[in-house]
C-alpha positions, 0 to 999 in steps of 0.5 A: 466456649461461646467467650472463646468462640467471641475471643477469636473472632476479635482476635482475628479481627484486630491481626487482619487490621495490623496486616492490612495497615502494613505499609502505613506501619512500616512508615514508623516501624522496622520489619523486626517490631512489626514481626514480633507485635504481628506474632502477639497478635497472633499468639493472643487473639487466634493460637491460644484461643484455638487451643483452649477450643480444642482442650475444652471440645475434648471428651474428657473435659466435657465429661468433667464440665456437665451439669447434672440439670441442663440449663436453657444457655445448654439447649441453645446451638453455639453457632446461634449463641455466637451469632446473637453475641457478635450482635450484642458487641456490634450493637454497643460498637454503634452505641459508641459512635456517639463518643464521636459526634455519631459516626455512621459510615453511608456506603461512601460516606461519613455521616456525623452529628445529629444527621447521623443520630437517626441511622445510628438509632435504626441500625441499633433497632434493627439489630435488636430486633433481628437479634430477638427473632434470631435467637427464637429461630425464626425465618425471617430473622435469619434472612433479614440478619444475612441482609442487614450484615451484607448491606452493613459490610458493603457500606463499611467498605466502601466508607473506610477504604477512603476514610482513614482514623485521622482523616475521620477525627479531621472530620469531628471538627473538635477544637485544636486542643481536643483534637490533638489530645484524641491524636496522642491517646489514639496514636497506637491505633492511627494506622489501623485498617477500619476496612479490614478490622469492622470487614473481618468482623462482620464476614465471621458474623455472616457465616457464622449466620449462615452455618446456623441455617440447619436450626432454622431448616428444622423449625420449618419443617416442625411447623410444617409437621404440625 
């Protein structure tokens, strides 16, 4: 449930990016080729994933898929599950800035090379140790994570409305040769919007965040019992 929970968001994610990149594809595509990858987009990252969600929330299938000993992943809330693994995959998209001379986007701003190693490192930091206070339940991982993500969203669109992919591997400075082969094996994703592909991403990580309130609700009120 939780892959598929994760294969959604994804999902959602990349589709926002092509339909907000439409004007920049139509550049290089008719209206019927953008029709059909928008409905494979669709069809492989949003339907068939909400489907199998629905066929393995049913009653029957539960029955068939419980264990007779619960392990600890069981007695975890998925909405916590899902929360600390979009954690996990936004940790290792920060760890691969580094392939790109460690891109970080500062509310506005590209900041590239060894200026940027230092918020890269932070930023990872941060989110693993929020990550480990989010799966204990604690408080104040769960304002520190909404913080975080609210700040990391404000940034990311302020920085890749105004920066497009080309416009940041001008920036890397590579030399004529590199630069033109990291074109040519990126070309397909050229026109995708960072805004709305990294935006989405984070807005579904939020709410899920936020939808996972109730766990923390009852913690408190546990120790306050105690």
């Amino acid at each position: 449930m939780n892959l598929l929970y994760i294969w959604i968001v994804l999902g959602i994610s990349i589709t926002s990016s092509f339909i907000f990149a439409l004007p920049e594809f139509l550049k290089n595509l008719n209206s019927a080729i953008f029709t059909v990858i928008l409905l494979f987009l669709a069809l492989f990252g949003i339907i068939i994933p909400a489907v199998l969600i629905k066929i393995y929330k049913s009653k029957k299938l539960k029955k068939v898929f419980k264990n007779r000993s619960e392990n600890f992943i069981e007695r975890i809330p998925q909405s916590i599950l899902l929360v600390c693994s979009l954690n996990i995959i936004f940790i290792l998209i920060l760890h691969a800035s580094t392939l790109f001379q460690y891109i970080f986007p500062l509310f506005g701003k590209i900041i590239l090379q060894r200026e940027s190693v230092i918020y890269v490192t932070m930023a990872v930091f941060i989110l693993a140790i929020l990550s480990y206070g989010f799966w204990k339940k604690y408080f104040w991982a769960f304002y520190g994570l909404i913080i975080y993500y609210g700040l990391m969203l404000i940034s990311i669109m302020m920085t890749f409305s105004k920066y497009s992919i080309l416009d940041i591997i001008g920036l890397l400075n590579f030399p004529p040769y590199e630069q033109s082969q990291m074109i040519s094996v990126l070309t397909p994703l050229l026109n995708f919007n960072l805004t709305a592909l990294f935006g989405s991403f984070l807005v579904f990580t939020l709410l899920s965040a936020i939808y996972s309130r109730k766990y923390f609700h009852n913690v408190i009120l546990n120790l306050k019992n105690k």
